[in-house]
DRENDOSE-74184 format. One record per residue (C-alpha): residue in three letters; z, y, x. Coordinates in steps of 0.05 Angstrom, whole numbers, m for minus. Example, Ala and Ser with C-alpha at 12.3 -4.5 7.8 and 13.67 -1.06 7.14 Angstrom:
# DRENDOSE-74184
> ALA|156|m90|246;
> SER|143|m21|273;
***
This chain:
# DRENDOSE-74184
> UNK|0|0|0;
> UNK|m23|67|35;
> UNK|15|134|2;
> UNK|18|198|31;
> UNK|76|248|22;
> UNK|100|204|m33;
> UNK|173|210|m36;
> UNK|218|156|m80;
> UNK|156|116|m111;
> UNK|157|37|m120;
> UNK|95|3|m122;
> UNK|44|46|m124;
> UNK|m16|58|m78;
> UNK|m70|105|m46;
> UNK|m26|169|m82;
> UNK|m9|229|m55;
> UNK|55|275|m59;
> UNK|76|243|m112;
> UNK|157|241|m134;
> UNK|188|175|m173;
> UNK|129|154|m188;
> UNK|117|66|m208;
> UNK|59|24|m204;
> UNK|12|84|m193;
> UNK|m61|74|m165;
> UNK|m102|135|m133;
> UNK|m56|205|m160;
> UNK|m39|256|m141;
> UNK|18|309|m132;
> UNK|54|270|m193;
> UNK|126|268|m218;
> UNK|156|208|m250;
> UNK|104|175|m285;
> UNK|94|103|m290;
> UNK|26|66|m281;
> UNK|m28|117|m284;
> UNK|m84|110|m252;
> UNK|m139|169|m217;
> UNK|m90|219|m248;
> UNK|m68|287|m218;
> UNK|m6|331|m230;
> UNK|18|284|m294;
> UNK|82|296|m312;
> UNK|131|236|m342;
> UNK|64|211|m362;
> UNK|57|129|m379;
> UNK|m8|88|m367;
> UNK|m62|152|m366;
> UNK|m117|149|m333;
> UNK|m163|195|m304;
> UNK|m117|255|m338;
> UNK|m93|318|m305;
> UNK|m46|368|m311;
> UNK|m16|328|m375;
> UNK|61|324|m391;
> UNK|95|266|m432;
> UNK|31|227|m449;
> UNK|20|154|m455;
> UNK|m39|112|m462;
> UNK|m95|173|m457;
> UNK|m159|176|m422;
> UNK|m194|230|m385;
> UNK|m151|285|m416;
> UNK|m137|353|m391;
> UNK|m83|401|m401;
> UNK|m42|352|m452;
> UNK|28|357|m479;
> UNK|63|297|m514;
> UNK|m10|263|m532;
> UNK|m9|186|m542;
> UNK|m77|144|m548;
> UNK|m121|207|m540;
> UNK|m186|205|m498;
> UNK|m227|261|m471;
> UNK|m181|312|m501;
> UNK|m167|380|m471;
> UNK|m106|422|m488;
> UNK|m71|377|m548;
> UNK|0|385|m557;
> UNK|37|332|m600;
> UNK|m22|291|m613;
> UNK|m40|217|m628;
> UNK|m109|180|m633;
> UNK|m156|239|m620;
> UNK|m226|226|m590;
> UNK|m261|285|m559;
> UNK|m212|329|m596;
> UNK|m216|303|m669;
> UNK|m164|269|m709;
> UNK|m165|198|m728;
> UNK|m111|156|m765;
> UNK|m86|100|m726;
> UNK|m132|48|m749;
> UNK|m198|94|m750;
> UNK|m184|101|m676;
> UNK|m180|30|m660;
> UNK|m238|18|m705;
> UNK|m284|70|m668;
> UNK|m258|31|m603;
> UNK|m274|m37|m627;
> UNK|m345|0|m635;
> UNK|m363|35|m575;
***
């Protein structure tokens, strides 16, 4: 496992100054978030990927700028959020429908 200015992560690897970080692959100057993966400055963020600047997100995909999102993907600047795709609302089993789809 290669990490660079990481300090008091377990199991991650090829991150950089990242803080209490687990199981993290390729982020970046992250703080206690738990198996993202290509994710920058996430915040208490769980299993993101691809996501930046978030805070308090879990299970999103190539968001940006996110606040207490779950299951979102390609979403920029949601706060409070759940099963959004490109921005737009979907119930819970929409989402998963338009998933099973693509």
């Amino acid at each position: 496992m290669v990490n660079m200015f990481c300090e008091d992560c377990n199991g991650c690897d090829h991150c950089e100054c990242c803080t209490d970080c687990t199981n993290c692959m390729n982020c970046g100057f992250s703080y206690k978030s738990t198996r993202c993966v290509k994710s920058s400055h996430v915040i208490r963020c769980n299993e993101c990927v691809d996501c930046d600047v978030c805070e308090n997100c879990n299970h999103c995909i190539g968001c940006h700028d996110c606040k207490d999102c779950e299951y979102c993907i390609d979403c920029g600047g949601l706060v409070g959020r759940k099963y959004c795709i490109g921005g737009r609302q979907y119930t819970e089993a929409e989402f998963f429908t338009v998933l099973g789809r693509a």
